[in-house]
C-alpha positions as CSV (number, residue, x, y, z in Angstrom):
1,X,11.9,54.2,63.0
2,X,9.5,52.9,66.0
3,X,11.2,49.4,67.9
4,X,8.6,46.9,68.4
5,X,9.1,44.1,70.9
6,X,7.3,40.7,70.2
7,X,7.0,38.4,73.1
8,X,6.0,35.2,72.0
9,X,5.1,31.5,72.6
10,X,4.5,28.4,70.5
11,X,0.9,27.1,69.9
12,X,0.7,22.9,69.7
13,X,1.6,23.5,66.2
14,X,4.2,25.6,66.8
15,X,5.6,22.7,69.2
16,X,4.9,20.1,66.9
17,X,7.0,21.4,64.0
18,X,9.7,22.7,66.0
19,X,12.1,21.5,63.9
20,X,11.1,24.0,61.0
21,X,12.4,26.7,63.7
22,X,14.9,27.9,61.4
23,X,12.1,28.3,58.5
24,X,9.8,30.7,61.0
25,X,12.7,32.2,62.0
26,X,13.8,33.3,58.0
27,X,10.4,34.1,57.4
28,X,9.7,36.6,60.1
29,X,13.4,38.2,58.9
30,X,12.6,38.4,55.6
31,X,9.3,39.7,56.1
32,X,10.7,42.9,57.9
33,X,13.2,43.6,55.8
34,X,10.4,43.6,52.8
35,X,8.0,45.7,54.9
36,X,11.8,48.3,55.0
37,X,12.0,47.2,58.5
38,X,15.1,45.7,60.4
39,X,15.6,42.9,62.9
40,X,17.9,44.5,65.6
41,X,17.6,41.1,67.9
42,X,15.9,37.4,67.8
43,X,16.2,35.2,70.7
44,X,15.0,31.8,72.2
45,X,14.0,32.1,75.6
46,X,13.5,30.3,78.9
47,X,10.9,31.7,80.9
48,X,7.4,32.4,80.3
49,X,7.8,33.2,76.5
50,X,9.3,31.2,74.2
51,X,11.1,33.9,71.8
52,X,12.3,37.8,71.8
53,X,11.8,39.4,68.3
54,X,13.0,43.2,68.8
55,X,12.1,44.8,65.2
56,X,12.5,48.2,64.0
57,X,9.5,48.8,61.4
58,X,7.9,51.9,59.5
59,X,5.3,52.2,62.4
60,X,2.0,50.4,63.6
61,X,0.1,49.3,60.8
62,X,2.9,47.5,60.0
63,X,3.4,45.9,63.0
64,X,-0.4,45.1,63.5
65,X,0.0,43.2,60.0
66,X,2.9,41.6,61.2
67,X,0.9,40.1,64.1
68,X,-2.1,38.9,62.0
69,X,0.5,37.5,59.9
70,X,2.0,35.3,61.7
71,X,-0.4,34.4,63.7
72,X,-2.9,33.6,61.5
73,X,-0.9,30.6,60.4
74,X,-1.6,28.9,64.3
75,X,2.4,28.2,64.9
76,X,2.9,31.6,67.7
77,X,0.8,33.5,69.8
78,X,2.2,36.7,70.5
79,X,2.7,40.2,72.5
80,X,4.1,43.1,70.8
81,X,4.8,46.1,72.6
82,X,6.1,49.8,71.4
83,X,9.4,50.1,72.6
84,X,10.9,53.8,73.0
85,X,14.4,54.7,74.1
86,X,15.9,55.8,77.4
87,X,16.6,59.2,76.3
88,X,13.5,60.2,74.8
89,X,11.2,58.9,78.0
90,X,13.5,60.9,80.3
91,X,13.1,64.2,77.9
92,X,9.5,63.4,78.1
93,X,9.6,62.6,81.8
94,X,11.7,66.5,82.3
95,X,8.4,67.9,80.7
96,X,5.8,67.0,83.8
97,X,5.2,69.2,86.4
């Protein structure tokens, strides 16, 4: 199943009801595990993003709806990347010329 990687930071909202962290938390966990997906890793951050959300789903649609998701309700902005392992970029990489 495709890893995604969500970089992402709180809106004014977001900061203003911080202290429903916990509830956006369970709802972006549940959410993936309704969509058949599962959270491998969820982390606060210091830096220039705010949180880490590494996310096995069933593939980009999914995450794309994910993203509209959450923020359509104004609390995160976010970055999601594809993530693909180590070993499958280096078989790639062995194919070029």
């Amino acid at each position: 199943m495709p890893v995604y990687i969500v970089l992402g930071n709180y809106t004014e909202e977001g900061a203003r009801t911080i202290h429903q962290l916990a509830e956006l938390r369970q709802a972006a966990e549940q959410w993936t595990e309704v969509q058949g997906g599962r959270v491998v890793a969820n982390y606060t951050t210091l830096g220039p993003y705010d949180f880490v959300f590494i996310v096995e789903l069933p593939g980009a649609e999914v995450a794309l709806e994910g993203a509209l998701l959450f923020g359509s309700q104004g609390k995160v902005r976010t970055q999601t990347m594809l993530a693909f392992p180590a070993e499958l970029a280096e078989r790639i990489a062995r194919r070029l010329p």
